[in-house]
C-alpha positions in Angstrom: 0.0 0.0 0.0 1.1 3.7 -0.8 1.6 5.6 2.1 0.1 8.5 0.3 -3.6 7.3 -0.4 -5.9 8.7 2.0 -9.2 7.2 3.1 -11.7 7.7 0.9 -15.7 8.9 2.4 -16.4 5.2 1.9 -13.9 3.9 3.7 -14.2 6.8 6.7 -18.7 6.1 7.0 -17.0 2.1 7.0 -14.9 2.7 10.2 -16.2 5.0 11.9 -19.9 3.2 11.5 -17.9 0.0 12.8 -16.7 1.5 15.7 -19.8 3.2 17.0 -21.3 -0.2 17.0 -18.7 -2.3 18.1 -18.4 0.0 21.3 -22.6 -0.1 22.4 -21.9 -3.8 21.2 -19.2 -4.5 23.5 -20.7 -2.9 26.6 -23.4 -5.5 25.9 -21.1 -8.5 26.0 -19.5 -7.4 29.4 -23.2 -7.6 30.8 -23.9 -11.0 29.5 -20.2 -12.3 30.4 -20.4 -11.2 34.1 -23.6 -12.8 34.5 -24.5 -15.6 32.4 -24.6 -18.8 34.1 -24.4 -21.5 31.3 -20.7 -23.1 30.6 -21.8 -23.5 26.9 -22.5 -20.1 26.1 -19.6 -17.7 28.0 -17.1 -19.0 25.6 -18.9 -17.7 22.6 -19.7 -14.4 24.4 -15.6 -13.9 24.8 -14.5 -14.9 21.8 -17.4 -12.1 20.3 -16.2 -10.0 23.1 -12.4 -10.6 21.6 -13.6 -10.0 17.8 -15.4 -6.9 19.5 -12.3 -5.2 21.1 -10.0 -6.4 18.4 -12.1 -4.4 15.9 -12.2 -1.3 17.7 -8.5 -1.5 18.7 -7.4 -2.1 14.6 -10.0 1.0 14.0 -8.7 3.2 16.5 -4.7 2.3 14.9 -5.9 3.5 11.8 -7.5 6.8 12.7 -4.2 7.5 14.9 -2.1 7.1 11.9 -4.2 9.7 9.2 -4.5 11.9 12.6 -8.2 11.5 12.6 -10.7 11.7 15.6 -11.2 8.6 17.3 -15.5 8.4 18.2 -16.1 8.4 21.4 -19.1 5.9 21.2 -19.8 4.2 23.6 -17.4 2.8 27.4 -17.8 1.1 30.3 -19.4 4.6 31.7 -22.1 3.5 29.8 -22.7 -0.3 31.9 -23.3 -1.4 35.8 -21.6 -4.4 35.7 -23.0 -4.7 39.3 -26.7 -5.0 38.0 -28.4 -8.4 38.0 -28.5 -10.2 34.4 -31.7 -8.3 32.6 -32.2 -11.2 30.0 -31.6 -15.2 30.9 -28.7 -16.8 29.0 -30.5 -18.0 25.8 -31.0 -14.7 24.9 -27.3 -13.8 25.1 -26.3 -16.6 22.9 -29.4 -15.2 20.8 -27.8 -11.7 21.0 -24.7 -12.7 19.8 -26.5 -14.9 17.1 -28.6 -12.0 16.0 -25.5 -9.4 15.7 -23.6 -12.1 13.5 -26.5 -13.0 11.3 -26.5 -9.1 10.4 -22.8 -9.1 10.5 -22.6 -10.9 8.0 -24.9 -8.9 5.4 -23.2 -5.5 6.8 -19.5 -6.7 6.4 -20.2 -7.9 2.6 -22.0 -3.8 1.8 -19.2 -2.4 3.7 -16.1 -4.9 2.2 -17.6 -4.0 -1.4 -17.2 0.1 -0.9 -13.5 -0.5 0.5 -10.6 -0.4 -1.8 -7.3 0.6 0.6 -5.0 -2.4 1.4 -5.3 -2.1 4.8 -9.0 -1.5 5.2 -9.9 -4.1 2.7 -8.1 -6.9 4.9 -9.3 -5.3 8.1 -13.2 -5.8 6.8 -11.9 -8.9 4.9 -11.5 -10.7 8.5 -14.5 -8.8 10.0 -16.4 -10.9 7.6 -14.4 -14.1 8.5 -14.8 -13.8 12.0 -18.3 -13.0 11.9 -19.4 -15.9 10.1 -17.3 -17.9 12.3 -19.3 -16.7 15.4 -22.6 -17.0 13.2 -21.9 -20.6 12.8 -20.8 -21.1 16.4 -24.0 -19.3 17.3 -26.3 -21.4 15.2 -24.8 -24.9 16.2 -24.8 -24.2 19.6 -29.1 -23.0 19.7 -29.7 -26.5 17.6 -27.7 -28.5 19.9 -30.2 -26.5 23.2 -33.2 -26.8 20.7 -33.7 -22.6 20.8 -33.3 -22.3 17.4 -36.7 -21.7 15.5 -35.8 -23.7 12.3 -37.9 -21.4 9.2 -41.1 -23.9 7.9 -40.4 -26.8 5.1 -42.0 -27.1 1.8 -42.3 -29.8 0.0 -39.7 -30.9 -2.7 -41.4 -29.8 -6.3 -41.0 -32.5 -9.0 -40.4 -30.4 -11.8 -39.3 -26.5 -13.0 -42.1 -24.5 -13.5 -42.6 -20.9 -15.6 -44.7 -18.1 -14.6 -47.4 -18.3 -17.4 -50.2 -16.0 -15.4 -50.1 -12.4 -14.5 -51.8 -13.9 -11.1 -48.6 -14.2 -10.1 -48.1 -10.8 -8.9 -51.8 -10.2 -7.7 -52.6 -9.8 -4.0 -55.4 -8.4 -3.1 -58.4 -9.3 -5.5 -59.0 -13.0 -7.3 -57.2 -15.8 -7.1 -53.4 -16.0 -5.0 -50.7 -17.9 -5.5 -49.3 -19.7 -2.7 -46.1 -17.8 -1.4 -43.1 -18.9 -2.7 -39.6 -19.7 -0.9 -38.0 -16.1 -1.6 -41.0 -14.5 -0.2 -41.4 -17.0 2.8 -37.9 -16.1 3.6 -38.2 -12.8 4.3 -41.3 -13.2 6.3 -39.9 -15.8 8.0 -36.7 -13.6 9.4 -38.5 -10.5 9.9 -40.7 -12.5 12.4 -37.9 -13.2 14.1 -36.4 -9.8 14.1 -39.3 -8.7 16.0 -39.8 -11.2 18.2 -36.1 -10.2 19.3 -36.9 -6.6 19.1 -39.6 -6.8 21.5 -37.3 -9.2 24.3 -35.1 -5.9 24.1 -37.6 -3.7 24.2 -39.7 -5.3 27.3 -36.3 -5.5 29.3 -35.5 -1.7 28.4 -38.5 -0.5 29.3 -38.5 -2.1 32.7 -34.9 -0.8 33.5 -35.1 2.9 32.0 -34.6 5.8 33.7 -36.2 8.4 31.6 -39.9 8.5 31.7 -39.9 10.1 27.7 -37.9 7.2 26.4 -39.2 4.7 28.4 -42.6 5.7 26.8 -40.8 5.2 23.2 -39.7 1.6 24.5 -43.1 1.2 25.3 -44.2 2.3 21.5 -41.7 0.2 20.1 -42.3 -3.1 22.0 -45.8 -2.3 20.6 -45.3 -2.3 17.4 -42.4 -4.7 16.9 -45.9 -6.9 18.4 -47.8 -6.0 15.6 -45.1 -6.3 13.0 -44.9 -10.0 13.8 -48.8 -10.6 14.1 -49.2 -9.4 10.8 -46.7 -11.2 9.0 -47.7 -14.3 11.4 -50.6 -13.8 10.2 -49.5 -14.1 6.3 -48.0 -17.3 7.0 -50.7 -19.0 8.4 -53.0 -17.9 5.8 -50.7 -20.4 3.6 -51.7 -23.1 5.8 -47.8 -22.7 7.0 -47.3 -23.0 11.0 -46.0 -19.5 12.1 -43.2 -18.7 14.2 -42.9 -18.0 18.5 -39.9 -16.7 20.0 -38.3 -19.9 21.7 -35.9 -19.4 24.8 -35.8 -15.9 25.0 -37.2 -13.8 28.1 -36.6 -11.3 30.3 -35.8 -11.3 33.9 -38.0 -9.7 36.6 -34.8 -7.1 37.4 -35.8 -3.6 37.7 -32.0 -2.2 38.0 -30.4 -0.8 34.5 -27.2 -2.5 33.4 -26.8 -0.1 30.9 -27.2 3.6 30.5 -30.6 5.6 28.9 -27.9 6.4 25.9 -26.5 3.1 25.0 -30.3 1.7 25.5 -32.1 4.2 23.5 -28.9 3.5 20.5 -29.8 0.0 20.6 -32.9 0.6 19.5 -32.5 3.3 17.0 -29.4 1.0 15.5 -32.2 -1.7 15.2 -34.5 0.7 13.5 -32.0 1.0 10.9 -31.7 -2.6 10.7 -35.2 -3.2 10.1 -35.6 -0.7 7.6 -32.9 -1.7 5.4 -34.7 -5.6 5.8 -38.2 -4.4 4.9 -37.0 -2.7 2.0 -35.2 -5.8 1.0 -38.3 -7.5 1.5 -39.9 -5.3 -0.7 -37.7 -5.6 -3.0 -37.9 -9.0 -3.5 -41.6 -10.1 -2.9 -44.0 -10.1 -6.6 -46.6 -10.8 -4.7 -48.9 -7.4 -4.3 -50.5 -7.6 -1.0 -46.6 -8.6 0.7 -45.1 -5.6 -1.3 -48.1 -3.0 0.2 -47.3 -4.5 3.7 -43.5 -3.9 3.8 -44.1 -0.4 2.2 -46.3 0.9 5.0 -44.1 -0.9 7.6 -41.1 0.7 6.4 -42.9 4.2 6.6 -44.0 3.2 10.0 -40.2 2.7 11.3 -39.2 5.8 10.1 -41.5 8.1 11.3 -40.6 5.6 14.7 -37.0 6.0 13.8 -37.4 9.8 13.7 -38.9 10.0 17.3 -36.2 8.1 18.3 -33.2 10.2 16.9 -34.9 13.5 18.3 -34.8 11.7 21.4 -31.0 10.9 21.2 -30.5 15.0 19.6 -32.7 16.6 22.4 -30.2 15.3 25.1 -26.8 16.0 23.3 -26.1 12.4 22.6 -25.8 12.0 18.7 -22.2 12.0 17.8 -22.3 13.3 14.6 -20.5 11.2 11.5 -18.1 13.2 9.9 -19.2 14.9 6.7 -18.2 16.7 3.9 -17.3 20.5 4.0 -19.8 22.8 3.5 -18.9 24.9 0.4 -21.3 27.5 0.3 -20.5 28.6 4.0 -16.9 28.2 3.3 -17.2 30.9 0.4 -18.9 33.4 2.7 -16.1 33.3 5.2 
């Protein structure tokens, strides 16, 4: 590598979006570390705990050397690592499950902007340490039955054409059954909710701030109805649909974590689930499934946008770096 090539935007939103999440992520793992009680999980909760600090330590080498501002996201300010555990242990082998599992689709969009040597082989083994906790993850939830396996079909016999323009319809005459691309989606998106509403129920017991425990509140409620509905969807095709398995909250009134680093969580999920339903979207012919993610993903931003004003009311948005602003620049 040339010691002369800067980081490009790209690679800057790439790090720095890393970092922020690695720190709220990290703070996290200490929780579930210093009080999970199951042999099987802790180790996978260190080695992500390892991955985690690794990552930010690599991140913070490279801002150092282009004399650029290290965030300051997110420290151990931010947890009580004297609280009781919030959530029982399946649901920190869930988190760290759920993390990987998006990992892995964020590292590929952010490898694919990245073209500087060093970067590109930093995000190169984000990605292959990610999907080696993903697969950790996932063996270990089969092996304690919590893993809710997505609904079988059965084998077809032969390749079939679309030869009907019912294929896209929806609403009015006769629907197709769903097909697996389409059942995917739903599927997953169940399951993002059902996790978002186990976060949600356990934040909103623990928060200090009655305005944001009233969001949590909101959320949990609507993550509820998220699910139902595309429950819902699923059963209509004569396919069982899906219940959280293994994951619940404990009766602990006492925040391990700060109103910040809660009230991130949630807004970082928001973003998540955005980026899914549009995917969904994106991917689904069928006309009533399209009309259903479109008004969801309206629905999380307008949620979304209560939640940022809520972070930017209290002076707690760390703003990404951005480009200059020309126009004020010239009337200096």
């Amino acid at each position: 590598m040339e010691k002369n090539v800067k980081l490009s935007s790209t690679e800057i939103a790439a790090l720095w979006t890393v970092y922020m999440q690695d720190s709220a992520f990290r703070c996290f793992l200490k929780h579930f570390l210093n009080t999970v009680q199951d042999e099987e999980i802790k180790p996978i909760l260190q080695l992500s705990l390892d991955e985690t600090e690794s990552h930010l330590e690599k991140i913070s080498n490279i801002f150092k050397e282009e004399n650029f501002p290290i965030p300051n996201g997110f420290s151990d300010d931010d947890i009580d690592l004297t609280a009781p555990s919030l959530f029982n242990d399946s649901f920190a082998l869930s988190f760290v499950y759920s993390n990987a599992s998006i990992g892995l689709m964020g590292y590929g969009k952010l490898t694919a902007t990245i073209a500087r040597e060093d970067v590109l082989e930093f995000f190169s083994n984000c990605l292959t340490g990610v999907n080696n906790l993903y697969k950790k993850s996932v063996n270990l939830m089969l092996s304690k039955g919590i893993y809710d396996r997505p609904p079988t079909i059965p084998y077809p016999n032969k390749i079939d054409f679309v030869d009907d323009k019912s294929f896209i319809r929806g609403w009015l005459g006769e629907r197709r059954p769903i097909n697996v691309i389409e059942l995917t989606e739903l599927f997953f998106n169940i399951e993002r909710n059902f996790f978002g509403v186990v976060v949600l129920t356990g934040f909103s017991q623990v928060v200090k701030d009655k305005e944001i425990r009233e969001y949590f509140i909101k959320g949990k409620d609507f993550a509820e109805k998220q699910a139902a509905i595309f429950n819902d969807i699923l059963k209509e095709e004569n396919l069982l649909g899906t219940l959280p398995v293994g994951m619940e909250v404990t009766d602990s009134t006492t925040s391990p974590f700060s109103d910040k680093l809660m009230l991130y969580m949630v807004t970082s999920l928001n973003s998540t689930a955005i980026g899914f339903m549009g995917f969904g979207l994106g991917t689904s012919m069928r006309r009533d499934l399209g009309a259903h993610y479109a008004r969801i993903m309206m629905e999380i931003m307008k949620f979304s946008e209560d939640g940022a004003n809520l972070i930017i009311n209290r002076n707690w948005m760390e703003q990404p770096p951005q480009a200059p602003d020309r126009d004020s620049l010239a009337k200096q």
